[in-house]
N, C-alpha and C positions, 0 to 999 in steps of 0.2 A: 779776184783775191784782194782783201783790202791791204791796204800798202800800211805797215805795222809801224814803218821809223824813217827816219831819212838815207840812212846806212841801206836800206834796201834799195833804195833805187838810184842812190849815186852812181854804179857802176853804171847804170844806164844813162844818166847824163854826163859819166866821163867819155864814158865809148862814144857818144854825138860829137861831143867837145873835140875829142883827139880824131875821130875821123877825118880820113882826106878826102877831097873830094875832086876826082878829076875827069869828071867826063858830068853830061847833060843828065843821063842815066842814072849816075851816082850820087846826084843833087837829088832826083827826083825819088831815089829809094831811103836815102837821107832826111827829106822831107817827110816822106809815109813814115820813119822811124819815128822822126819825132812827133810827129801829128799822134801814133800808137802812144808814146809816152802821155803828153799831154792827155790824151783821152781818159787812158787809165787815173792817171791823177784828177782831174774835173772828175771823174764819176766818184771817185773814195771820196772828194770832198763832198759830193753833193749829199751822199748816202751819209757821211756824219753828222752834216746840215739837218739833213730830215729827220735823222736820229736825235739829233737835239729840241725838234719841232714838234715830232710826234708829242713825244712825254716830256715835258721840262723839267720834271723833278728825276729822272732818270741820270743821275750824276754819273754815269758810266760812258752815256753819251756827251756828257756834258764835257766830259776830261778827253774823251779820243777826239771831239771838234777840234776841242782847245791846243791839243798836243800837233794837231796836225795846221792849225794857223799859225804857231808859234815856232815848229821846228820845219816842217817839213812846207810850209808855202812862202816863206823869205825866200828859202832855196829857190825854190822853183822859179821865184821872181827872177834871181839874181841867173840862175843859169838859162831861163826862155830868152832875157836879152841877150845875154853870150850867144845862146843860139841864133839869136834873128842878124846880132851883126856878122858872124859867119856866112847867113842864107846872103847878107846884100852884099860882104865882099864878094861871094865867088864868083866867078868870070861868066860861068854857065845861068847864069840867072836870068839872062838877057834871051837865053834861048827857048826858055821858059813861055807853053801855050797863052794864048790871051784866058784863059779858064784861070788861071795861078794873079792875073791882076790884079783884084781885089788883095788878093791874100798878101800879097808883095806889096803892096801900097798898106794894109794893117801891120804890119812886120817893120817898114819902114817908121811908122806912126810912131810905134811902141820903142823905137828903139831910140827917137828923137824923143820922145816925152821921158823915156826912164832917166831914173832918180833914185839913186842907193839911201837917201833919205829919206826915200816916204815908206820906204818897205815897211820901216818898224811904225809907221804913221799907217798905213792900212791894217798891220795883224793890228793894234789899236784898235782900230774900226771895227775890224771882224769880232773882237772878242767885246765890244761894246752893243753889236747888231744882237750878240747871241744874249748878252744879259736884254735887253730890249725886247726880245722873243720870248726870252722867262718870264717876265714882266706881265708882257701881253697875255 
């Protein structure tokens, strides 16, 4: 179901945010919650993308891309790093399979590289990619 506004899926990044987490268990079903959010969201993006790509004169697609670079993917920016610095304080991380290293050393990456300054320096980007794609 394509995700319509940011109001729809806040609750679902409040409930991450406000979760506790106190056992190995509850990290790891923690982590499949949020891996399910993000999936969901990467797919509505992608499916706008392509709707943009498909038909470029199609301004219908042109406004749901836009609408969801502009309102709904700063959020997402700003709440995956709240998430990822959560995943590295909790205690249980440490207990975490050698299968989850990768993923914990990306998680660490991102959360030492973020920067509440480039958020609005990428939607930039993305809405310059998409005129770019009209273009072409």
């Amino acid at each position: 179901m394509p995700i319509t506004s940011r109001s729809q899926i806040q609750p679902q990044f409040d409930a991450l945010l406000a979760q506790e987490i106190n056992s190995y268990e509850e990290l790891v079903s923690w982590i499949k919650a949020g891996d399910d959010l993000d999936a969901q969201l990467s797919q509505d993006y992608a499916w706008r993308y392509i709707g943009t790509t498909v038909n470029t004169a199609d301004e219908t697609a042109k406004q749901s891309y836009l609408e969801f670079t502009q309102e709904i993917y700063p959020e997402w920016m700003r709440i995956s790093d709240q998430l990822g610095r959560k995943l590295i304080a909790s205690e249980f991380v440490i207990q975490l399979p050698s299968q989850y290293s990768n993923f914990i050393r990306s998680v660490r990456h991102g959360v030492e590289m973020f920067r509440e300054e480039n958020i609005q320096l990428i939607t930039k980007e993305k809405e310059i990619e998409s005129k770019f794609a009209e273009i072409m």
